[in-house]
N, C-alpha and C positions, 0 to 999 in steps of 0.2 A: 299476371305473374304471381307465382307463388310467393315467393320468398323476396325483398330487398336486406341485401348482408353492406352495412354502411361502415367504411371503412375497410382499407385489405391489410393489416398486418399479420401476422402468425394467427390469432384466434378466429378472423373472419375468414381467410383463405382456407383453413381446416373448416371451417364451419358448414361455409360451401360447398367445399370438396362433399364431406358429409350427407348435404343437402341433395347435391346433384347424385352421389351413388345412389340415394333413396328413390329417386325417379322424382325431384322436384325441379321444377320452374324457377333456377336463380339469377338476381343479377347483385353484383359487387359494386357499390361505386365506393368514389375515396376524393376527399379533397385536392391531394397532392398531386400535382400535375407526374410528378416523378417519384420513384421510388429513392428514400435518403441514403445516401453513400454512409451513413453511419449506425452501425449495428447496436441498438441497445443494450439484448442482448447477448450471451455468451457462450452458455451451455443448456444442451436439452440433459434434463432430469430422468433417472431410468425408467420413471410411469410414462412421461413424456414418450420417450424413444419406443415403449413398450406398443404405445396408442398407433405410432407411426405404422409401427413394423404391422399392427393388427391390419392394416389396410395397405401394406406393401408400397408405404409412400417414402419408405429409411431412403434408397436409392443409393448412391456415392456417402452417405454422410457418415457411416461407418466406418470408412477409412479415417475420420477425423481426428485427434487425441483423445487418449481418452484417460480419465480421472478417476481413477479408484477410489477417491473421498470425497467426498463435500466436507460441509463445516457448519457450524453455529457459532455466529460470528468470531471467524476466525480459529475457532479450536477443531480438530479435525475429525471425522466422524466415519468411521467406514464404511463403502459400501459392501465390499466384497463379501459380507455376510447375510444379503440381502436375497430374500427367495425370487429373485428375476434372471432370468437368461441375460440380461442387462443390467450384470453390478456393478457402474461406471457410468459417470455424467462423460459427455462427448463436450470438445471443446469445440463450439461450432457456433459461427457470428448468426446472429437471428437473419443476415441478410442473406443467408444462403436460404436459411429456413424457408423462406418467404418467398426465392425466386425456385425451391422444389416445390413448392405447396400452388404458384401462381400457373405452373406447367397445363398447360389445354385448360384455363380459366378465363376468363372475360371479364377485364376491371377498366370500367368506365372511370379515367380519372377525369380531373379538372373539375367537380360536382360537389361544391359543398353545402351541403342541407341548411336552410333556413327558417322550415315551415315546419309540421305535422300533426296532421289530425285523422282521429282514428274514429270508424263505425262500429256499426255493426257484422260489416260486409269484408271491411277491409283499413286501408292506410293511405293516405293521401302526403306524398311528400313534395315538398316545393324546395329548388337548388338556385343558390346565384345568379347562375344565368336565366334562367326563368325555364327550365325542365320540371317537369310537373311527371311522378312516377307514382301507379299506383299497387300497389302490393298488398293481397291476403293478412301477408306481416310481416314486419320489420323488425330489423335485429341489430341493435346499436354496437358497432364493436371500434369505433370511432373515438375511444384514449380517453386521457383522465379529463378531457375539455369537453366530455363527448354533448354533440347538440342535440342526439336523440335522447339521451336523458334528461337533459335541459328542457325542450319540448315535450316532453311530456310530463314533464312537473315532478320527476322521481325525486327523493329529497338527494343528498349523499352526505350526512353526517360525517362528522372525525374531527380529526384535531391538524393543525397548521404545521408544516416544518419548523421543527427546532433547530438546524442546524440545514447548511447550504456546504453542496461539494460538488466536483466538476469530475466529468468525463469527458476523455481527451483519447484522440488516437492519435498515437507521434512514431515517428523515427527516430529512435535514441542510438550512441554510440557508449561503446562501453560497459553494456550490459551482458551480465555473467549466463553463463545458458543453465545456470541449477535457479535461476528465477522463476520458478512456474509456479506458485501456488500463491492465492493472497496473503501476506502477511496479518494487517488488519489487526495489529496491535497498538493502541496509540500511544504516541511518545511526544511529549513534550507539547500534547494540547492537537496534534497533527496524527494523518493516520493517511497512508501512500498505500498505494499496490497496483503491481506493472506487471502484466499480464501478457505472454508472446501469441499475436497472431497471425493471419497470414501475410508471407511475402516482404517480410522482413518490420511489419508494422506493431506496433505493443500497444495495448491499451494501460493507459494511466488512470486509476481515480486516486482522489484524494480530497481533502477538506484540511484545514488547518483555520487561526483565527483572522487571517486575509480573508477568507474565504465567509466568516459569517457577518463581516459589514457589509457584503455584499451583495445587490438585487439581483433576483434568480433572472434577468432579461439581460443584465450587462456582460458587452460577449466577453468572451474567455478570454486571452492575451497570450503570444507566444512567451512574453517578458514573464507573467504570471507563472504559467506550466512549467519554465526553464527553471526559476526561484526552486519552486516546491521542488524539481526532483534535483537542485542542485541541495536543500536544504536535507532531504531525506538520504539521500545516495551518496554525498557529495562531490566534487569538482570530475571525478571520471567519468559520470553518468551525462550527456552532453545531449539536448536537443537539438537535432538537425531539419524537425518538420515538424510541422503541425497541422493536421489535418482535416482532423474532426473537432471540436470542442462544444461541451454545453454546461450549463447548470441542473443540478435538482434535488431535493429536499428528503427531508426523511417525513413528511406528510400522509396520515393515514385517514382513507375516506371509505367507507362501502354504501352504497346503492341500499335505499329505504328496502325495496324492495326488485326482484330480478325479471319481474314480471308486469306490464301494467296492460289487461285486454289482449290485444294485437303486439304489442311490443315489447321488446326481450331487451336484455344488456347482457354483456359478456365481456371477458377481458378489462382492461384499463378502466373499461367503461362504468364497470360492475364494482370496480376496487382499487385504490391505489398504496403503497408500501414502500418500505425503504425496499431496495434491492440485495439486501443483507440475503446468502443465505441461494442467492441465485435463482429464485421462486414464482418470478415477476411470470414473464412470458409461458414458460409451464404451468401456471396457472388458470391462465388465458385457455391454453390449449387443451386444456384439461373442460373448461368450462365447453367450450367447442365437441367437444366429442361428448357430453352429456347431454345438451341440448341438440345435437345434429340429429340422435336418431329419432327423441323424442318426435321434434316438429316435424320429420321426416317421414313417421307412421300416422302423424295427423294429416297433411299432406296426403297421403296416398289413400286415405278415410280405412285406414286399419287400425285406429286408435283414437278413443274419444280425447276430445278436447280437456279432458282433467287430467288427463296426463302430463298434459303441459306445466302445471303448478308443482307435481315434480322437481321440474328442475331448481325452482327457488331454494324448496325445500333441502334439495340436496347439498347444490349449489353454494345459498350466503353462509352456510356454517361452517365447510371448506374453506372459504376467501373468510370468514371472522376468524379463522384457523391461524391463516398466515397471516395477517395482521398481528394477532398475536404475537408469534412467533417474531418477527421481525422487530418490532417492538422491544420485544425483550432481549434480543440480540443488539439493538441499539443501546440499551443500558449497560450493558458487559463492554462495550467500545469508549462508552463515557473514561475522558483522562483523570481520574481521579485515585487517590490512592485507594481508598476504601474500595471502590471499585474495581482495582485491581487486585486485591486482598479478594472478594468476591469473586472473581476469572476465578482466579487460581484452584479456589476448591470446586469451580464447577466444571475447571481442569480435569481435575480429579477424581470425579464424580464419574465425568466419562471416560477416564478408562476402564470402569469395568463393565465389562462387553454389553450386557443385558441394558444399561442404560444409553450404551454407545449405539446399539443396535437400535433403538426405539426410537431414536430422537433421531439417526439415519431414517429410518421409515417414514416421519414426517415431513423431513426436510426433500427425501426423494420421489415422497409420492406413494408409493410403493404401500405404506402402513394406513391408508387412508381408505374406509369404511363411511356405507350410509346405515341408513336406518337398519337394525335386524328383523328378523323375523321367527318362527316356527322353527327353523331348522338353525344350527351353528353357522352353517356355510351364509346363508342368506344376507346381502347388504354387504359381503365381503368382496375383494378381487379375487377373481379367479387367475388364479396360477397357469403359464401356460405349460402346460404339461404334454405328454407325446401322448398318443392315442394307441391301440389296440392295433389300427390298421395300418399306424405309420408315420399320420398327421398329426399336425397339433392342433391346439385349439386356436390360437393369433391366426393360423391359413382357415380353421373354420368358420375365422370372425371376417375375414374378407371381406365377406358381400355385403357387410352393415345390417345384417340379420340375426335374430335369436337363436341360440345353437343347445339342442338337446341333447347331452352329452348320457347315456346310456352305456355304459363301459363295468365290465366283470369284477365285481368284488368290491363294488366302491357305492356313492350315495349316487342317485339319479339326479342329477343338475341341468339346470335351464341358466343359459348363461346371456344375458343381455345384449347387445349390442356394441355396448361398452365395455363388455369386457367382466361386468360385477355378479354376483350370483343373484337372478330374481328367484328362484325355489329352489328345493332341493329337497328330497327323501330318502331316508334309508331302506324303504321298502319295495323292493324292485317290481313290484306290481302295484305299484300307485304310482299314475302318469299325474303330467303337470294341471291346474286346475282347469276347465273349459276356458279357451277367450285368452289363456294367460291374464287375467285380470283386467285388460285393457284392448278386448275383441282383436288381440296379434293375430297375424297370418303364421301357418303352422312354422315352426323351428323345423332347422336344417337337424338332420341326427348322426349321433357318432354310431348309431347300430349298423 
């Protein structure tokens, strides 16, 4: 077997997918005997939706709601100024995500890792029940508990939750239909936001000072949930179910490193964050689509093995990105006057566009760059633009192959797999270098 993708949430079932268009040997396993009836989860991000549609995996989810702004904690950021054919987060539970992404996949549940030792050769995994699997390499995509990073010794620094809040999926009565956006203002030491999803169900988060004597294991309470949105909403806002409920912290951790020999981490695995900011899972899938085509071209021996290191590189400065970021969106939520005095001018701040627009970029994806190079273009996204003959570039990225984009009046661009610019010239008679730097099989072309 080529590949073991351990754990199936949003980042290993793209990963896989990934895996498998490359022409690799994958298998999925995953603890849970079942998939969780509760969506973490809420909106894909417009890089997100961008990644999807590159590999024609969107399907139905474009019918879904869709959000012309995001936020930074709480203050509202737009996208619709954003260079994507997708200026709009989609309001979509990651559990849809998850069963479009598991379509013609193979996920061994019931299997959770205990053992792993890696060679020179390959990965030796040992599960529960005593399945013994052996894999090329292995790819921990297995959550913030993950044992693949624990077995191999990777550290995950960070810092502990300050503060403990609950998510809850209910049936409320009472609720007004101009409720769609997070509030995420705190008042009175508390901070609510009810969010409509499908079939009549809303997701509730919130935190208030109930909320932080409390150990993130003790379950959630319908008596608890009814308080808080009787406290916030008051007496018209009525709990009639409760369906989902859990705890979790505003705790930030990132992965030593993303890489150990044979073994990867990605998603949850790799990072963990407040959810401020809606970042969580796009993250993930983001890390999924850089790393898929990599190990993908090693796999197929079109790419030496140092490409692999790549992905770290790319990879932990992105997730140290959003740790950042959410961090500092946790400070702006703090109930404090001063604090609030602080919002205000960074209120302010954004609305004027050029800052509004930047700080969209980041939070959407959208504005996120690796290394440069030689050329302006180089280490940026490539824009999906229409082509000369008709096409775009997202239907030329399909195949999960390099795409040589040679089009009249413009730079010659070699566009990666992912979507980012590996070269690029202004000189219409200088082709990309021999190998593409890591003995690539030739690029698809726009001539």
């Amino acid at each position: 077997m080529n590949v073991l993708v351990v754990g199936a949430g949003p980042t290993g079932l793209l990963l896989a997918a990934e895996l498998t268009l490359a022409g690799a040997d994958v298998q999925i396993v995953d603890k849970a005997t079942k998939r969780s009836g509760q969506s973490k989860a809420l909106t894909l991000q417009p890089r997100s939706i961008e990644i999807l549609h590159s590999r024609g995996l969107l399907g139905d989810l474009l019918d879904s709601p869709r959000l012309p702004a995001g936020h930074f904690a709480g203050v509202p950021l737009d996208y619709t100024a954003l260079d994507t054919r997708f200026p709009y987060q989609l309001g979509i539970p990651q559990l849809r995500v998850e069963q479009l992404l598991e379509a013609n996949q193979d996920v061994r549940r019931g299997l959770e890792l205990i053992d792993l030792h890696q060679d020179e050769d390959g990965v030796d995994t040992t599960f529960t029940d005593g399945t013994t699997i052996r894999a090329d390499w292995v790819v921990g995509c297995d959550g913030a508990h993950s044992a693949v990073r624990t077995r191999t010794g990777i550290g995950f620094p960070g810092r502990d939750g300050r503060f403990t809040a609950v998510v809850a999926d209910v049936v409320v009565s009472g609720v007004r239909p101009d409720w769609q956006l997070p509030e995420l203002v705190p008042r009175d030491g508390a901070v609510m936001t009810l969010v409509p999803l499908d079939g009549g169900v809303h997701r509730a988060l919130f935190t208030g000072p109930e909320q932080q004597h409390l150990p993130k294991d003790q379950p959630v309470t319908h008596d608890e949930v009814a308080a808080a949105l009787r406290a916030w909403y008051g007496a018209d806002v009525v709990l009639r179910e409760l369906r989902h409920a859990s705890r979790f912290t505003d705790a930030a951790r990132q992965a030593e490193r993303y890489r150990d020999g044979r073994v990867f981490l990605a998603g949850d695995a790799a990072h963990i964050h407040s959810p401020t900011g809606g970042q969580g899972m796009n993250l993930g899938l983001q890390d999924a689509f850089n790393l898929g085509w990599k190990l993908g071209a090693v796999v197929r021996r079109d790419a030496d093995e140092s490409l692999l290191d790549s992905y770290h590189d790319e990879r932990h400065p992105a997730g140290a990105a959003v740790l950042a970021n959410t961090r500092a969106q946790g400070v702006l939520m703090v109930p404090d006057d001063d604090i609030a005095c602080l919002r205000d001018t960074f209120a302010d701040l954004l609305a004027v566009p050029e800052a509004n627009r930047r700080l969209a970029g980041v939070i959407s994806g959208i504005g996120l760059a690796y290394a440069p190079g030689d050329h302006a273009l180089v280490g940026r996204r490539m824009p999906d633009l229409t082509l000369s003959d008709g096409t775009t570039v997202s239907e030329r990225l399909r195949a999960g192959r390099h795409v040589l984009l040679d089009e009249p009046d413009t730079p010659r661009i070699l566009v990666r797999p992912d979507g980012y610019v590996q070269w690029a010239t202004d000189d219409p008679e200088v082709g990309p270098p021999p190998n593409f730097g890591h003995r690539m099989t030739p690029a698809a072309s726009s001539r």
